[in-house]
C-alpha positions, 0 to 999 in steps of 0.5 A, spaced: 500 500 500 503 506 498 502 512 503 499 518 500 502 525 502 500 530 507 496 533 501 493 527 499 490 525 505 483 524 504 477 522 507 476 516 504 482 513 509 478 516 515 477 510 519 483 506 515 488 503 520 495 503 517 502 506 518 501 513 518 507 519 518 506 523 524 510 530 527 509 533 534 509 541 532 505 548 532 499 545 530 499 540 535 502 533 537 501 527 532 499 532 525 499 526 520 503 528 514 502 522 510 499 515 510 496 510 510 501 505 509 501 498 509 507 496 514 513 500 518 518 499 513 515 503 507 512 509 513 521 510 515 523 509 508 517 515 506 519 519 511 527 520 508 523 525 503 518 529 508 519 532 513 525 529 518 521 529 524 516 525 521 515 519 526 511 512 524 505 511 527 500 506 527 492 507 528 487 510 524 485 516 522 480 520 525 475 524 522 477 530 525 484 528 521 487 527 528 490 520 529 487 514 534 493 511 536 493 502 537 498 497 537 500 495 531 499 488 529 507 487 531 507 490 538 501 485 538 505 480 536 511 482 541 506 482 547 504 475 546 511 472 545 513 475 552 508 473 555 510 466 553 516 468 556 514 469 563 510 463 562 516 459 563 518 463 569 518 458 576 513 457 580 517 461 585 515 467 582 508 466 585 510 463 592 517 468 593 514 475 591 508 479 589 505 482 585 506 488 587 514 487 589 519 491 585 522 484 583 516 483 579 516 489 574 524 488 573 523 480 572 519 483 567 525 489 564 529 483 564 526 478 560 523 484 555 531 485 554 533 479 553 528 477 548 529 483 545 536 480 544 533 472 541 535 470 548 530 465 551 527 464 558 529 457 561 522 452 560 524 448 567 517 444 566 516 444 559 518 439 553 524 444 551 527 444 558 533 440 555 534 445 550 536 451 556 536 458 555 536 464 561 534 463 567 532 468 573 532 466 580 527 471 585 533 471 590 529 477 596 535 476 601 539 479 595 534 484 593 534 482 586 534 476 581 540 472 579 541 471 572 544 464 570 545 461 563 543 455 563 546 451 558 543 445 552 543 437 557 549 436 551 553 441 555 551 441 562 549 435 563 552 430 558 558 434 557 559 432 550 565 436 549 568 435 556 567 439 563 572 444 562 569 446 554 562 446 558 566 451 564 568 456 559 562 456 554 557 457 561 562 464 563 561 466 556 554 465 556 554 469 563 558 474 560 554 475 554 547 476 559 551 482 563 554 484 556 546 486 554 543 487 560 548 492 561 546 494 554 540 496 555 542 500 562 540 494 566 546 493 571 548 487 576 554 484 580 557 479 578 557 472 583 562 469 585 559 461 583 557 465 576 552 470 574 550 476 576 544 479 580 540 486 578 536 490 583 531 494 581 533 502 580 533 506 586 528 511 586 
């Protein structure tokens, strides 16, 4: 679908939901300036010949011309495998905090980031347990949560390739976790047996 310029949209898009190209100015926020379009992509690449402030927005015209914002199909999308990720939390989380604790809203920070990066939680119970992945640990007596690697069972737990390559390959990986976390401006202390804990902000 192509976009149609600021002079160009019309009403026949009122109530058309697509990508739109969005700028905060005199006029007030979210002025659109062209749209609809049929995916992000085409709205960024269309926002190199507009005005360079324009932002990609997804929601549907008014008939005001002002712009109802939505989750895109994406963020939908990103939202569902996220929850699918928490999912594969222990079921300490339940019996170790609440919801209203401060660890709940970082294990959630942390597991955003994580995925983000195409690293997956650790599923303990489920039928891809031996496959491994990130695991995080509510540790109240520390004030944070303990983030570990956890290896595939051909590493960790047969040790295919021998104990000290299994060694190394978890220090890597534990690295790697803090290396994103860090990243993302979540920061934690390194832990003498390996990984590291992450507190919530002070506030």
């Amino acid at each position: 679908m192509s976009g149609l310029s600021s002079g160009e949209v019309l009403l026949g898009s009122v109530n058309c939901q697509g990508w739109w190209l969005v700028v905060d100015g005199d006029e007030g926020p979210g002025r659109i300036v062209a749209g609809p379009f049929g995916d992000r992509a085409d709205a960024v690449w269309a926002a190199g010949d507009l005005e360079p402030d324009a932002q990609p927005v997804y929601g549907y015209r008014r008939a005001d011309g002002g712009l109802n914002r939505r989750p895109s199909p994406q963020e939908w999308s990103w939202l569902e495998h996220l929850a699918e990720q928490l999912d594969r939390l222990p079921d300490d989380w339940d019996t170790v905090i609440s919801d209203d604790d401060p660890l709940t809203s970082l294990v959630v920070e942390v597991t955003a980031a994580l995925a983000e990066a195409g690293l997956p939680m650790h599923d303990a119970t489920g039928e891809g347990r031996e496959h491994g992945g990130a695991c995080l640990t509510p540790e109240p007596s520390l004030g944070g949560i303990v983030v570990t690697w956890r290896q595939h069972d051909r590493m960790s737990v047969d040790q295919l390739h021998g104990a000290a390559v299994a060694a190394a390959v978890q220090q890597a990986m534990n690295r790697a976790l803090a290396e994103v976390l860090a990243a993302r401006g979540i920061s934690g202390d390194a832990l003498t047996g390996g990984g590291l804990v992450v507190r919530p902000a002070r506030r």
